[in-house]
C-alpha positions in Angstrom: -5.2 5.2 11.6 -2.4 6.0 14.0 -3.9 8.9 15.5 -6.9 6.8 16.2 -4.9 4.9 18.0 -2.6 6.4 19.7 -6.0 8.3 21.5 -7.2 4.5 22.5 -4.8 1.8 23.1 -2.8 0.6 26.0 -1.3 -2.0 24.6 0.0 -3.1 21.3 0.3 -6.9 20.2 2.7 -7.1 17.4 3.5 -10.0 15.1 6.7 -10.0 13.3 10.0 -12.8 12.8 7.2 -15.4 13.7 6.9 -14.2 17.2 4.0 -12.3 18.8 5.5 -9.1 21.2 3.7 -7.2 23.7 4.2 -3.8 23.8 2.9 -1.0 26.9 1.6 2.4 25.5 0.2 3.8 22.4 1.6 3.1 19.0 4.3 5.7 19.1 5.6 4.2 22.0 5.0 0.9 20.7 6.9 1.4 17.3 9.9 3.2 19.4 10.1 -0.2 21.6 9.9 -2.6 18.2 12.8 -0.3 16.9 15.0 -1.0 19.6 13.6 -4.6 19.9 14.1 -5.6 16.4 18.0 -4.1 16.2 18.8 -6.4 19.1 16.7 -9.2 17.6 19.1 -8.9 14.2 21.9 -9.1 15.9 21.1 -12.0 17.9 19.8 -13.3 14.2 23.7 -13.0 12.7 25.5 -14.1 15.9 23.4 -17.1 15.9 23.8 -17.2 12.0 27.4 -16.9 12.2 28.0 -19.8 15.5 25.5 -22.1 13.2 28.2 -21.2 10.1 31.4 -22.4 12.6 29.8 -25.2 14.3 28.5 -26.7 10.2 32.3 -26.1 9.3 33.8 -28.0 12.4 31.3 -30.6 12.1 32.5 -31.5 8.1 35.6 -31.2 9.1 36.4 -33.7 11.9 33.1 -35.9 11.8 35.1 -38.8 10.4 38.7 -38.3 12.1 39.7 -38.4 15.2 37.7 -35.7 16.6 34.6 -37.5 15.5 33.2 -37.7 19.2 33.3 -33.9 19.7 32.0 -33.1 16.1 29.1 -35.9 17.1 28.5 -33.9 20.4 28.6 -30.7 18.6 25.9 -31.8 16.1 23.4 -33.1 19.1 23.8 -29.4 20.5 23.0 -27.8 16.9 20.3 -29.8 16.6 18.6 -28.7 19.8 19.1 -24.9 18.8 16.3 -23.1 18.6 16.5 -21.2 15.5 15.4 -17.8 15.0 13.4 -16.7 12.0 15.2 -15.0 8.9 14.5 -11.4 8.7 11.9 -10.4 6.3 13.1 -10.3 2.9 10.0 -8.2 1.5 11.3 -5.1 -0.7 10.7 -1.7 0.6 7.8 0.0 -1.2 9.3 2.3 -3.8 6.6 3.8 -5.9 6.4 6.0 -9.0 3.5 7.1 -10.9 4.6 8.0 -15.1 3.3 11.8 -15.6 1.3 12.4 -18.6 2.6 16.3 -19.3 -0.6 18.7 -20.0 -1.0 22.4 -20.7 -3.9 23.9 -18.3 -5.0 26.0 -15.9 -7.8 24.1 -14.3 -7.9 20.3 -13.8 -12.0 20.0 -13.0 -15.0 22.2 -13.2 -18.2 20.8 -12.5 -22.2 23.0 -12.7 -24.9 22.1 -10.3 -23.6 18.4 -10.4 -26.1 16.1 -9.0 -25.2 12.9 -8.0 -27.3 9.6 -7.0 -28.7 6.8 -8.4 -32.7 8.1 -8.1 -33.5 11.5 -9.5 -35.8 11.8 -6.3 -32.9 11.4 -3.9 -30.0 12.8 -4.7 -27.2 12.1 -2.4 -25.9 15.8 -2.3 -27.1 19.2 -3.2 -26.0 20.6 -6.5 -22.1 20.5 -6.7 -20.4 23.7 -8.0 -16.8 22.7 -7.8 -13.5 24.0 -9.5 -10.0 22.1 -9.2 -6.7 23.9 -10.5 -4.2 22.2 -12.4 -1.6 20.7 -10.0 -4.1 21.4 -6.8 -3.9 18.3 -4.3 -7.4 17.9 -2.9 -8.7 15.7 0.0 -12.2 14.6 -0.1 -13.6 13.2 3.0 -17.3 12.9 5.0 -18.7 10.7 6.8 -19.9 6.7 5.3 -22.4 6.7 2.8 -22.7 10.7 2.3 -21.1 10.0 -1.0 -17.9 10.2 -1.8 -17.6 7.3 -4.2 -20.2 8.2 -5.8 -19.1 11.6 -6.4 -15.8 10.2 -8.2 -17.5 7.2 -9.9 -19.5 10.0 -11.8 -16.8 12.6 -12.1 -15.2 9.1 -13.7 -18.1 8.3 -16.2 -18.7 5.1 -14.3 -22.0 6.0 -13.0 -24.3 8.7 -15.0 -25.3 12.1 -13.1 -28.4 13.1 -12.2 -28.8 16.4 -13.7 -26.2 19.1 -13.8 -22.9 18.8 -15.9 -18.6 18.9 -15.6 -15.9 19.6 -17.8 -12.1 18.6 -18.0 -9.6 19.8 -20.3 -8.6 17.7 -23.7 -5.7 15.3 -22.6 -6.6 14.7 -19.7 -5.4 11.2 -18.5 -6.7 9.5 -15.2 -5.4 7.1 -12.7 -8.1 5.5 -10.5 -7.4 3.6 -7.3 -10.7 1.8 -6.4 -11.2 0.7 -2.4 -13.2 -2.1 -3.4 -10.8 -5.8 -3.7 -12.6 -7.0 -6.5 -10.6 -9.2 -8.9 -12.4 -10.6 -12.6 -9.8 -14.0 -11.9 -9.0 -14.4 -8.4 -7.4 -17.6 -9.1 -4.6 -15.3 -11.0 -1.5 -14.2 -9.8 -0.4 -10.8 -9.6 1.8 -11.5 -12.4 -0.3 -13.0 -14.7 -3.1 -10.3 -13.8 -0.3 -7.8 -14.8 0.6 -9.2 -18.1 -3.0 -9.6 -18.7 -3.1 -5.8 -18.4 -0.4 -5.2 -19.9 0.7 -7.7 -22.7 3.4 -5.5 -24.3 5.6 -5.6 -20.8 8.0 -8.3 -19.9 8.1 -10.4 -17.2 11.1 -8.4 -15.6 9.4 -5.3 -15.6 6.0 -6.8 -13.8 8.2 -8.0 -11.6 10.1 -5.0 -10.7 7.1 -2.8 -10.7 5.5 -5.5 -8.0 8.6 -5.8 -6.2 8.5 -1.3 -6.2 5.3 -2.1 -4.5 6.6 -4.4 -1.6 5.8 -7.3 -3.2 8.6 -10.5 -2.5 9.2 -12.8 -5.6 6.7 -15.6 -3.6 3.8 -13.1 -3.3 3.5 -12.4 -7.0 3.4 -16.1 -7.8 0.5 -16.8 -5.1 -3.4 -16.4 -6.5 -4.9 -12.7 -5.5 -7.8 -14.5 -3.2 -5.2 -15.9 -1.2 -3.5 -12.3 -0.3 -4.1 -10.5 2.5 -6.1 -7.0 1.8 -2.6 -5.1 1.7 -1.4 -7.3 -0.2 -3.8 -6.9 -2.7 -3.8 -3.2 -2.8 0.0 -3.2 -3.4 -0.5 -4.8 -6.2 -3.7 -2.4 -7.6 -0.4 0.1 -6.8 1.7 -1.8 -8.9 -1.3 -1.6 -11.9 -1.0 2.5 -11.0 2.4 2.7 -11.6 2.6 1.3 -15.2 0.0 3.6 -16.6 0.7 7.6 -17.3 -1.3 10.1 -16.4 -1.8 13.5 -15.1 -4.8 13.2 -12.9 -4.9 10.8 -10.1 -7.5 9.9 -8.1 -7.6 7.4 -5.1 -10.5 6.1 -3.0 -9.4 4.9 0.1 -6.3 4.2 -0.9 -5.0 3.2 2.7 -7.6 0.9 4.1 -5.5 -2.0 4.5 -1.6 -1.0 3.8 1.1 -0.6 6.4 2.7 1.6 7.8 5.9 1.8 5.5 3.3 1.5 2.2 1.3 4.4 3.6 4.2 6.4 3.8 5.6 6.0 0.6 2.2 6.6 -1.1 2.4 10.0 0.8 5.4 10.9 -0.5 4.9 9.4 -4.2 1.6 11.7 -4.3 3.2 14.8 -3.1 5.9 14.2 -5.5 3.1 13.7 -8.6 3.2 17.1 -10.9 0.1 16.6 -12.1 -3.8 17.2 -10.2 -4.6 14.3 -7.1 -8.1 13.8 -6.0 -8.3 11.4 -2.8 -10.9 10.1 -0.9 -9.5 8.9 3.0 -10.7 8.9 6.6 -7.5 9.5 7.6 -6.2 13.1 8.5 -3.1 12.3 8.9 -2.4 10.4 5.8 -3.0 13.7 3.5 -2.8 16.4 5.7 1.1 17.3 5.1 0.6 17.1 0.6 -2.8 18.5 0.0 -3.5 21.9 -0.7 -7.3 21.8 0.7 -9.9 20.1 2.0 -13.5 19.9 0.2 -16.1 18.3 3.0 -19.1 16.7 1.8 -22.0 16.9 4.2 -25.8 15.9 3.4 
């Protein structure tokens, strides 16, 4: 939460190239300072790359003549080079979500919805709610009011407690779930993929994981052993091979970075069809959605 963030911190330890760097200031300042930190650091990378290149050729090339005691010395001094660290190689996040093209004027309408999981306590009062077609709506409230609840039953994965809601025929969703739950966490994100979708080849698991910023290694490693943004790029990746034309996300940005988030920003803005997400966040939906619903007790 960079505006979080930038309100608290005075420092900013940042781990990147294999090397931890201390920054002064908030995170704007912090992510100005890696900017200009990280050019130099890439050209030191190819200078170094580049003297490594020459001394290797010279090295070959007079080792056994008579030049053999300089090309000697010359290997002694690359051996005691400390190298730097390649680059990252990880793709940039490039995301898409396949539209499901429907004729409507309203996406959701819901009647004295009541939702819970004890008819004595409901969570909320009664819900009158109505979302037009193409509206971008942000749904946030403090923890435990409800929110997931609210779109688990607007889902059908949870029943209602009284009360009732309507969408229009054709209606296709896309759900984005915050919880990191995998059925085979000893799977890989490709073969959870092809698992999902068995009609797919491998190439196109592979470039929808890669559209996710996912490297080649990643999707070969078993989901337990990714980190949490790891795994949600490639719950993403799921997202993006599926059509739709309503899409709804529950915490969507929990555990991405800060090039993921942004490209999830602009991928949803870009959507034709109706999004529905649930974030703590202001400043991750405050630019694409067209309102706010707050859910208080």
């Amino acid at each position: 939460d960079r505006a979080f963030l930038n309100e608290i911190t005075t420092h900013i330890l940042d781990i990147e190239f294999g090397k931890l760097s201390k920054y002064t200031g908030n995170l704007t300042r912090a992510l100005k300072q890696k900017e200009l930190q990280q050019e130099t650091y890439l050209r030191q990378y190819e200078a170094q790359k580049e003297h490594i290149k020459k001394t290797e050729a010279y090295i070959r090339k007079y080792k056994a003549g008579s030049r053999s005691t300089m090309a000697k010395s010359r290997e002694k001094q690359l051996a005691k080079i400390e190298r730097l660290t390649p680059p990252s190689d990880a793709p940039k996040p490039h995301l898409a979500f396949d539209y499901a093209p429907i004729v409507t004027t309203l996406a959701l309408e819901t009647d004295q919805l009541v939702i819970g999981y004890e008819k004595t306590r409901p969570l909320l009062a009664p819900i009158n709610l109505t979302i037009r077609y193409g509206e971008k709506i942000a749904i946030r409230g403090f923890n435990g009011i409800g929110k997931s609840t609210l779109i688990k039953t607007l889902l059908g994965m949870i029943p209602s407690l009284e009360g009732e809601f309507h969408y229009p025929e054709k209606t296709s969703f896309n759900y984005f779930s915050q919880e990191l739950d995998w059925q085979n966490p000893l799977q890989t994100p490709l073969q959870f993929m092809s698992d999902r979708f068995p009609k797919a080849s491998i190439k196109e698991l592979r470039q929808h994981l890669s559209r996710a910023g996912l490297t080649a290694e990643l999707v070969q490693e078993s989901l337990k052993y990714l980190s949490g943004g790891e795994q949600t790029k490639v719950k993403l990746a799921e997202m993006t091979m599926k059509k739709s034309n309503f899409l709804i996300l529950d915490e969507p940005t929990n555990h991405i970075d800060q090039e993921s988030k942004e490209n999830l920003q602009e991928t949803l803005q870009a959507f034709p069809g109706t999004v529905l997400v649930v974030s703590h966040e202001n400043g991750f939906y405050e630019d694409f959605v067209d309102r706010v619903i707050e859910l208080s007790a």
